[in-house]
C-alpha positions in Angstrom: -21.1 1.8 30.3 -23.0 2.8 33.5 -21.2 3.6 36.6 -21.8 1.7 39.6 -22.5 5.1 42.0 -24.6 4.5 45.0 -27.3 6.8 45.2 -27.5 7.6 48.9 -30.7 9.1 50.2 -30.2 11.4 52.9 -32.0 11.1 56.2 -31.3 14.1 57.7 -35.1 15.6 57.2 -36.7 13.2 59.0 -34.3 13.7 62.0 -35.0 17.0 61.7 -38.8 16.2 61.9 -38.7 14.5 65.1 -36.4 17.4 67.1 -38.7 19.9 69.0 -38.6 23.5 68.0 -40.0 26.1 70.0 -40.6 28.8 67.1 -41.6 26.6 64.4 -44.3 28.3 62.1 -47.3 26.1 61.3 -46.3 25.9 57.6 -43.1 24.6 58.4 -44.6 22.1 61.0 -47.2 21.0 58.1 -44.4 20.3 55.8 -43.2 17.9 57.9 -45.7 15.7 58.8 -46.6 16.0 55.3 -43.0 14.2 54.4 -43.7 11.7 57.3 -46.9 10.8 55.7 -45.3 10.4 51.9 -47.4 13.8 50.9 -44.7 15.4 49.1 -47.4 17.8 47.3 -49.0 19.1 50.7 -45.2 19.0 52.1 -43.8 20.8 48.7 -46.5 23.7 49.3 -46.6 24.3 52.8 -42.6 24.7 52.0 -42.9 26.7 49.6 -45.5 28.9 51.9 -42.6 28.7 54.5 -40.1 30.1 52.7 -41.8 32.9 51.1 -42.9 33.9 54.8 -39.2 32.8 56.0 -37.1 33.6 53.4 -33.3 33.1 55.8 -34.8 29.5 56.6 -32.1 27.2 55.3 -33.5 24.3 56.7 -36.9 24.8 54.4 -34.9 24.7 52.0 -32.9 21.7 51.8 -36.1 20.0 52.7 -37.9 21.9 49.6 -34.9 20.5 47.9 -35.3 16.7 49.3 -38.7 16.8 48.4 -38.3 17.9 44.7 -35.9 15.1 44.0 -38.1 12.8 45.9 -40.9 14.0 43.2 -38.4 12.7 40.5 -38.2 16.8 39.3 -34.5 17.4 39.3 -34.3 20.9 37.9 -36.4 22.0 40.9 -34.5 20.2 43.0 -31.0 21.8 41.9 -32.5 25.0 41.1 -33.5 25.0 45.1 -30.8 24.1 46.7 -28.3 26.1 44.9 -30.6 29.5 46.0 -29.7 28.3 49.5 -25.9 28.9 49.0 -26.5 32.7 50.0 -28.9 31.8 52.7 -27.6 28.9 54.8 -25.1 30.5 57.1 -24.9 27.6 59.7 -22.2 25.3 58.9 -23.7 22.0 59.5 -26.4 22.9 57.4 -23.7 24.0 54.8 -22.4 20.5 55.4 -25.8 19.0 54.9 -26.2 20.8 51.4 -23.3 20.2 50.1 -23.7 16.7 50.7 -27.6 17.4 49.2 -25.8 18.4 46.0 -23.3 15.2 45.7 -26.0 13.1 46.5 -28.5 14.7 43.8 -25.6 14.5 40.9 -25.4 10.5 41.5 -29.4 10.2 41.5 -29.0 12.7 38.0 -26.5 10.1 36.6 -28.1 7.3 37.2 -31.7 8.3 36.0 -30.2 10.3 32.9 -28.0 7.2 32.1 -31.2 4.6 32.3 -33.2 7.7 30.0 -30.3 7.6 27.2 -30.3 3.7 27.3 -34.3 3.6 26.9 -34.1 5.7 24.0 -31.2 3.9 21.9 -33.8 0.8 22.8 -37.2 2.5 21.7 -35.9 5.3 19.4 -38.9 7.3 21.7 -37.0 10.9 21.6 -39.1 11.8 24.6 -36.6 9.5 26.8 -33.4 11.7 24.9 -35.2 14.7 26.0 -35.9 13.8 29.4 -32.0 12.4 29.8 -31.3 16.0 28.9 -33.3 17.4 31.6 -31.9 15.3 34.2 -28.2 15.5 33.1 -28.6 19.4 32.9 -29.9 19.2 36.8 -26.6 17.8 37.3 -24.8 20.5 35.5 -26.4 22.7 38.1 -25.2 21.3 41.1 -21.7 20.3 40.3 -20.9 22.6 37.2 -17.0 21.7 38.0 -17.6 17.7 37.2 -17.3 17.1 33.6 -19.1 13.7 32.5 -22.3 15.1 31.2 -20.9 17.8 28.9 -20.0 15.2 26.8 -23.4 12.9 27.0 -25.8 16.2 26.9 -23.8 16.7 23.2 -23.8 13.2 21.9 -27.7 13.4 22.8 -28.0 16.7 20.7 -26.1 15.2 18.2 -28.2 12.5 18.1 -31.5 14.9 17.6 -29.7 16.8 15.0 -29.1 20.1 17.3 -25.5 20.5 16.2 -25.5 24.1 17.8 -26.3 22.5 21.1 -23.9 19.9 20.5 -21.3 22.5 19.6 -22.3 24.7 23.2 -21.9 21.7 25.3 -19.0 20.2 23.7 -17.1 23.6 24.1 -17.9 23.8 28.0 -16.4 20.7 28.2 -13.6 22.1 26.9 -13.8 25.1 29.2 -14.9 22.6 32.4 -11.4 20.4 31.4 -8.6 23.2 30.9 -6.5 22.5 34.0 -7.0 18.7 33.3 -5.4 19.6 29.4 -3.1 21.9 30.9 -1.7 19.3 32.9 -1.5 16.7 29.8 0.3 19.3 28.0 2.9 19.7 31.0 3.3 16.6 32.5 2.7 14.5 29.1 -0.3 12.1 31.0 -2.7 10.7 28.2 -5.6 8.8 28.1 -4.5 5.0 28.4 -1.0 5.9 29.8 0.4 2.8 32.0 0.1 4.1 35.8 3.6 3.2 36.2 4.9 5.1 33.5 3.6 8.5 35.0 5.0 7.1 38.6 8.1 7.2 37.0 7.9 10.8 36.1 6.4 12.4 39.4 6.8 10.2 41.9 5.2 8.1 44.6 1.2 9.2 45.1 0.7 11.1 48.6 -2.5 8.7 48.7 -3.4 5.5 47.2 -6.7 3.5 47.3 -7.7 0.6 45.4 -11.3 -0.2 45.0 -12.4 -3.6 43.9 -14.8 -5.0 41.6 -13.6 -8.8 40.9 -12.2 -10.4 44.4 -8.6 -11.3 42.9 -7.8 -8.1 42.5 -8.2 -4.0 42.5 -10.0 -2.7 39.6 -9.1 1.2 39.5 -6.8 2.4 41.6 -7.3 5.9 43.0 -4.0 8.1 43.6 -3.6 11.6 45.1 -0.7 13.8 44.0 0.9 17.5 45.5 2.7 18.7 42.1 3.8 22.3 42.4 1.3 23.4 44.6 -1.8 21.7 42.8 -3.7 18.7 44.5 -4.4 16.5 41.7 -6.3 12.8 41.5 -5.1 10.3 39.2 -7.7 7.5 38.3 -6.4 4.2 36.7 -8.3 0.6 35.6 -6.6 -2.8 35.4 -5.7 -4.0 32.0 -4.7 -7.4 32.0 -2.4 -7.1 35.6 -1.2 -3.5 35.0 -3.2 -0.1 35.3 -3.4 2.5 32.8 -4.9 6.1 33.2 -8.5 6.9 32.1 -8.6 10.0 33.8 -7.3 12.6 36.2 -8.8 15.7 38.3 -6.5 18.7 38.8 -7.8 21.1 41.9 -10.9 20.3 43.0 -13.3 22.4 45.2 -12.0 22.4 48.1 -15.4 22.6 49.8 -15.8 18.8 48.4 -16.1 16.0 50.1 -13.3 13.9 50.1 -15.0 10.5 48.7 -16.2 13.2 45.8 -12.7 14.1 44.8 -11.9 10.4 44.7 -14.8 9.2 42.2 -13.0 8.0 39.6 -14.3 10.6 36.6 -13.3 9.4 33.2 -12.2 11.6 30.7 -13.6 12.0 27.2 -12.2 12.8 23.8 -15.2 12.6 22.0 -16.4 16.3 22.2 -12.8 17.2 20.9 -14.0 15.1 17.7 -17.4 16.0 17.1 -16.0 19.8 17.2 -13.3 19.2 14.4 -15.6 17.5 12.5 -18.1 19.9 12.7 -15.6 23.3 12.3 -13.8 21.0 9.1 -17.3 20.9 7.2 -18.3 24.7 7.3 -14.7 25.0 6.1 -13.4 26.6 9.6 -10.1 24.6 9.6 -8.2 26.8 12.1 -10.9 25.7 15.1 -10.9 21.7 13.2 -6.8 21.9 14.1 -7.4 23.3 17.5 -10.0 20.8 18.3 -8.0 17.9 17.1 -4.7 19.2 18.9 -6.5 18.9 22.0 -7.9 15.7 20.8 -4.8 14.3 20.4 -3.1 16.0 24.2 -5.7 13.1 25.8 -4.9 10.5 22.7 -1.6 10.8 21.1 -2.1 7.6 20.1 -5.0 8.5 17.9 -3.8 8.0 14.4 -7.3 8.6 12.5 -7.2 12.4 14.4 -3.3 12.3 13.0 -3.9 12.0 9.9 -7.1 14.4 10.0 -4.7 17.1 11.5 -2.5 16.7 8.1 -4.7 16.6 6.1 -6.1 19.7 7.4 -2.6 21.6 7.0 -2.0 20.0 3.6 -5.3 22.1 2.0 -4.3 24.5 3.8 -0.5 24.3 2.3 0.9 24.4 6.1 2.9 21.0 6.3 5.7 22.8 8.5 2.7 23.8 10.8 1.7 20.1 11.6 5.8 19.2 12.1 6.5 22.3 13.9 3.4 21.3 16.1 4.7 17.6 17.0 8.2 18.7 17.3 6.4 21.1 20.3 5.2 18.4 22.0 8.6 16.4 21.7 10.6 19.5 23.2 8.2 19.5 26.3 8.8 15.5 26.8 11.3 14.0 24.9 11.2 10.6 26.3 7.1 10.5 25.4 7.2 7.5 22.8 3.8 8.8 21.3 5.3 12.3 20.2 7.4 10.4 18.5 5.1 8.7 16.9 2.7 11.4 15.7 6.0 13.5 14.6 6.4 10.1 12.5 2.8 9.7 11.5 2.5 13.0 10.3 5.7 12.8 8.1 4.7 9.9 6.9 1.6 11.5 5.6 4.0 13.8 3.8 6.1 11.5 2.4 9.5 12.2 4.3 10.1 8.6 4.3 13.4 8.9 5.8 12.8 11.2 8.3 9.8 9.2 9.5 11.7 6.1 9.9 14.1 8.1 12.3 10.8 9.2 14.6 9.9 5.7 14.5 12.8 4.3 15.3 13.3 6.9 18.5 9.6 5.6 19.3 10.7 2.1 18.9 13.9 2.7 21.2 11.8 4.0 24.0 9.3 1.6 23.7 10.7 -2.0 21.9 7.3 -3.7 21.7 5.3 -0.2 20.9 3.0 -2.0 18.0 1.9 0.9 16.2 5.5 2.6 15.8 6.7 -0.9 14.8 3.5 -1.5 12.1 3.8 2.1 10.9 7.8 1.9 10.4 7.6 -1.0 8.4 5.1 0.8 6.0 7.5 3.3 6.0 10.2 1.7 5.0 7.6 0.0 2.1 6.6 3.0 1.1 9.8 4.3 0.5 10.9 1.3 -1.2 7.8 2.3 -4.0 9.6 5.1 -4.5 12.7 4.3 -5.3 11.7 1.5 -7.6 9.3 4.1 -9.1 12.1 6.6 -10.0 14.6 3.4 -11.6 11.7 2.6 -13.7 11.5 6.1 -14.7 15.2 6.6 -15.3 15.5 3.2 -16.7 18.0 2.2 -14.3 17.2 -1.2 -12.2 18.8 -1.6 -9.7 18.1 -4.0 -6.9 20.8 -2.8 -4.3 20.0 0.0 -3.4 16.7 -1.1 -2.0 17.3 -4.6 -0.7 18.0 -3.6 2.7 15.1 -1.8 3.3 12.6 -4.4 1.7 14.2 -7.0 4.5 13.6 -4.3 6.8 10.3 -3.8 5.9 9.4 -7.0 6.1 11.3 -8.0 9.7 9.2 -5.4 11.4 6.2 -6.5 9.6 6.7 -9.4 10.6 7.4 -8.1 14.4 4.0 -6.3 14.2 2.2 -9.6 13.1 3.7 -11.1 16.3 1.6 -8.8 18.5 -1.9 -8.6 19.8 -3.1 -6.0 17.8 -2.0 -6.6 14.6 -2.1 -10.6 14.8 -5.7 -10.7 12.1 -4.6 -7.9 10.4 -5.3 -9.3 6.6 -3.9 -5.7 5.5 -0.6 -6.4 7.5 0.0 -9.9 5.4 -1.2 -8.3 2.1 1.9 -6.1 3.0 3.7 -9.4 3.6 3.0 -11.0 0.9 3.7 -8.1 -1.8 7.1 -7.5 0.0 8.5 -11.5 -0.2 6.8 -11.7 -4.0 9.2 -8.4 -4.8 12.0 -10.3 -3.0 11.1 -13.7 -5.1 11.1 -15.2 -1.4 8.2 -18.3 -2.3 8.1 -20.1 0.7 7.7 -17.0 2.9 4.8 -15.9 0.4 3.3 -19.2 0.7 4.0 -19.2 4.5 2.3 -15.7 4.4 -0.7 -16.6 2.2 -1.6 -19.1 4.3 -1.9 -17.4 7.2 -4.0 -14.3 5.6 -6.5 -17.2 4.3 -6.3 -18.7 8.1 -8.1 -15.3 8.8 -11.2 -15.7 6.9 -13.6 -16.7 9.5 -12.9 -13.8 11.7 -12.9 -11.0 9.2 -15.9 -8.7 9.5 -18.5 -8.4 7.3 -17.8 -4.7 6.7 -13.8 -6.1 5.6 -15.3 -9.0 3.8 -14.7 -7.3 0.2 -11.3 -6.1 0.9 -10.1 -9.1 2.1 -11.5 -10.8 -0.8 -10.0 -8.3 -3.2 -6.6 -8.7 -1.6 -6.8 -12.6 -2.0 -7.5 -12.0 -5.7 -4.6 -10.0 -6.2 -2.6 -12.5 -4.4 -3.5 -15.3 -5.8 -3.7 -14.0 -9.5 -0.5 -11.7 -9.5 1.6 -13.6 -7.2 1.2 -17.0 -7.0 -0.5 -17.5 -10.5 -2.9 -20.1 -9.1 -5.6 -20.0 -11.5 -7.6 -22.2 -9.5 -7.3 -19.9 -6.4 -8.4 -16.9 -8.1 -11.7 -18.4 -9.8 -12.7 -19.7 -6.0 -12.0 -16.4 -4.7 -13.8 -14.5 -7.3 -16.7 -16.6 -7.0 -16.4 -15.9 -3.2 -16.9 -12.5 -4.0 -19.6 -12.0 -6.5 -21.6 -14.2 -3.7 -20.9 -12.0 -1.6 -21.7 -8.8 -3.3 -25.0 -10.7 -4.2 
């Protein structure tokens, strides 16, 4: 989504234009009435002229600068006014290029963001290339601000450069390290509620809201002092509470103030492209630390869980990816998603048991936490299978000693199916539905049947087949309904057609 930045066009040239100065050099004189008259290539020259014969001229500079940008060539532009840094000893013209620089990154952004969305609408690669350019002009001027490390990769990706990708992916990694290192030791993630950190650190020093809807504040802006670091916590309203979508730990201080304040978001997407990309030439040791990074900003992020274990399983390394969660746990023990991933990851391993109790610590935290409840409930499913799989192998049946956790099972399925997320989950009542068959329970696996047939016109097309398939087996192994399972199965070869 694009940003809503103001691009602000300084004035200050044509200030400068109309003060009288005493020593001015004809070049320099040129250059301005040039820019008064909208010349910018007789005003570019005679500047260029005036700096080669002036070469401690700040002012010619900044101007050069002005006029580059004004010329739509933003390389030139930031290439210029960052070979003023050594020159300009005069603070207000310090002031003046600094504020230059800020005002050039926004102009960047919103040129390089209009570029990226021309090309996804033409497919013209010469729009991807120029986005480059522009983004990388940005890169110059405010190397410390991370959003286009990210969209310089995704558009390298996108032409196939995966070295590119790769180099811009891991300076985003580099430009980020004190924002990770302060994930890893304060436990802030991407989609945190606002008031959850609070609760850990404190009132802000600073708060500002800014406002996009005229109810209510839309991101809310708040300034921190934590052990000696100024950091910037930036938050958007979700539904009349905030939750984090990025944070800025020790900014220049020679930035403005209203430029430590943009709300920046952060990105896990580089952190994904590089596993990826390190799992498929076979480098797993730089896939896990991509992913652990990955999953500092999302520990939510069950797909880069599940990658992770599947990583140390080939691997043989299972303790590594426990050890690993259990880290994270030690450092923040009341962090409901460590829990979580500790419980994801032996789940992946099988250790029903000790998954449940992970779950069950996330659940405790967090009562209505929808994934822990979803995922416990397989869990105590799964090791349900198991049990019944070893009776039948021992030829001992015996119903008891799995009741308990079948009812289990299916009260926090049933919990989960209560919630937003998981409400037209057809996977969740296929669950359902197996579990009350098991337990002979008919009118709950009619109750739950028709709800999962309820679902039909929202399913995407890309579940369609699955959600047919289910049915099937619903209808043909549980409820024996002949007449379902032909109407089904002639859903289904239609829509394979």
């Amino acid at each position: 989504m694009k940003k809503n930045y103001s691009v602000f066009i300084l004035f200050f040239i044509f200030t400068i234009i109309l003060q009288s100065f005493q020593c001015e050099s004809p070049e320099f004189t040129t250059a301005k009435l040039a820019i008064r008259n909208k010349d910018l290539d007789k005003a570019e020259l005679n500047l260029e002229k005036e700096i080669k014969n002036n070469p401690n001229n700040g002012q010619a500079y900044i101007m050069l600068a002005e006029v580059r940008q004004m010329k739509n060539d933003f390389k030139g532009a930031a290439l210029t006014i960052n070979s003023a840094d050594s020159i300009i000893k005069d603070a207000l013209l310090k002031i003046q290029a600094e504020q230059f620089k800020s005002n050039l990154w926004r102009v960047a952004y919103n040129n390089g963001i209009d570029l990226f969305n021309r090309y996804f609408a033409t497919k013209n690669e010469k729009f991807l290339d120029s986005a480059i350019d522009v983004f990388n002009a940005g890169v110059l001027v405010r190397p410390q601000i991370y959003d286009f490390y990210p969209l310089i990769g995704q558009a390298y990706e996108v032409k196939g450069d995966t070295s590119s990708a790769i180099k811009y992916y891991k300076l985003y990694a580099d430009v980020i390290k004190e924002e990770l290192n302060f994930a890893k030791d304060y436990g802030v993630y991407l989609n945190m509620p606002r008031e959850d950190f609070l609760a850990k650190v404190g009132k802000p020093t600073f708060s500002k809201g800014l406002r996009f809807n005229p109810q209510s504040d839309s991101i809310l802006i708040d300034r921190f002092d934590l052990n000696g670091k100024e950091v910037y916590l930036y938050s958007r309203d979700k539904i009349g509470f905030f939750t984090i979508f990025g944070w800025r730990v020790n900014p220049p201080k020679f930035w403005p103030t209203n430029e430590k304040e943009q709300p920046t978001e952060l990105n896990s997407t580089p952190f994904a492209g590089l596993a990826q990309t390190y799992f498929n030439r076979g480098d797993y040791d730089n896939s896990v630390k991509y992913l652990k990074l990955l999953l500092l900003l999302e520990p939510d992020n069950s797909e880069a869980n599940a990658f992770l274990v599947n990583i140390y399983q080939l691997e043989r390394k299972e303790e590594e990816a426990i050890e690993f969660a259990k880290s994270l746990i030690a450092k923040d023990p009341k962090n409901k998603l460590y829990h979580a991933i500790l419980a994801d990851i032996l789940l992946q391993l099988g250790k029903y048991d000790e998954a449940i109790a992970e779950y069950e610590k996330a659940i405790q935290i967090d009562p209505n936490f929808d994934l822990a409840i979803r995922n416990c409930a397989a869990a105590y499913k799964n090791k349900v299978a198991l049990i019944q799989k070893r009776q039948i192998e021992e030829n001992k049946i015996n119903e008891k000693e799995y009741i308990d956790d079948l009812k289990k099972s299916a009260e926090l399925f049933e919990k989960a199916k209560k919630t937003p997320r998981f409400t037209n989950d057809f996977e969740l009542y296929k669950d359902l539905a197996e579990i009350y068959f098991v337990m002979n329970d008919q009118t709950a696996l009619k109750q739950t049947v028709a709800e999962m047939e309820a679902l039909e016109q929202i399913i995407k097309e890309e579940d369609k087949e699955a959600y047919y398939l289910a049915l099937l087996k619903i209808y043909s192994s549980y409820l024996k309904d002949e007449k379902k399972t032909n109407a089904v199965q002639e859903r289904l070869n239609n829509f394979r057609k």
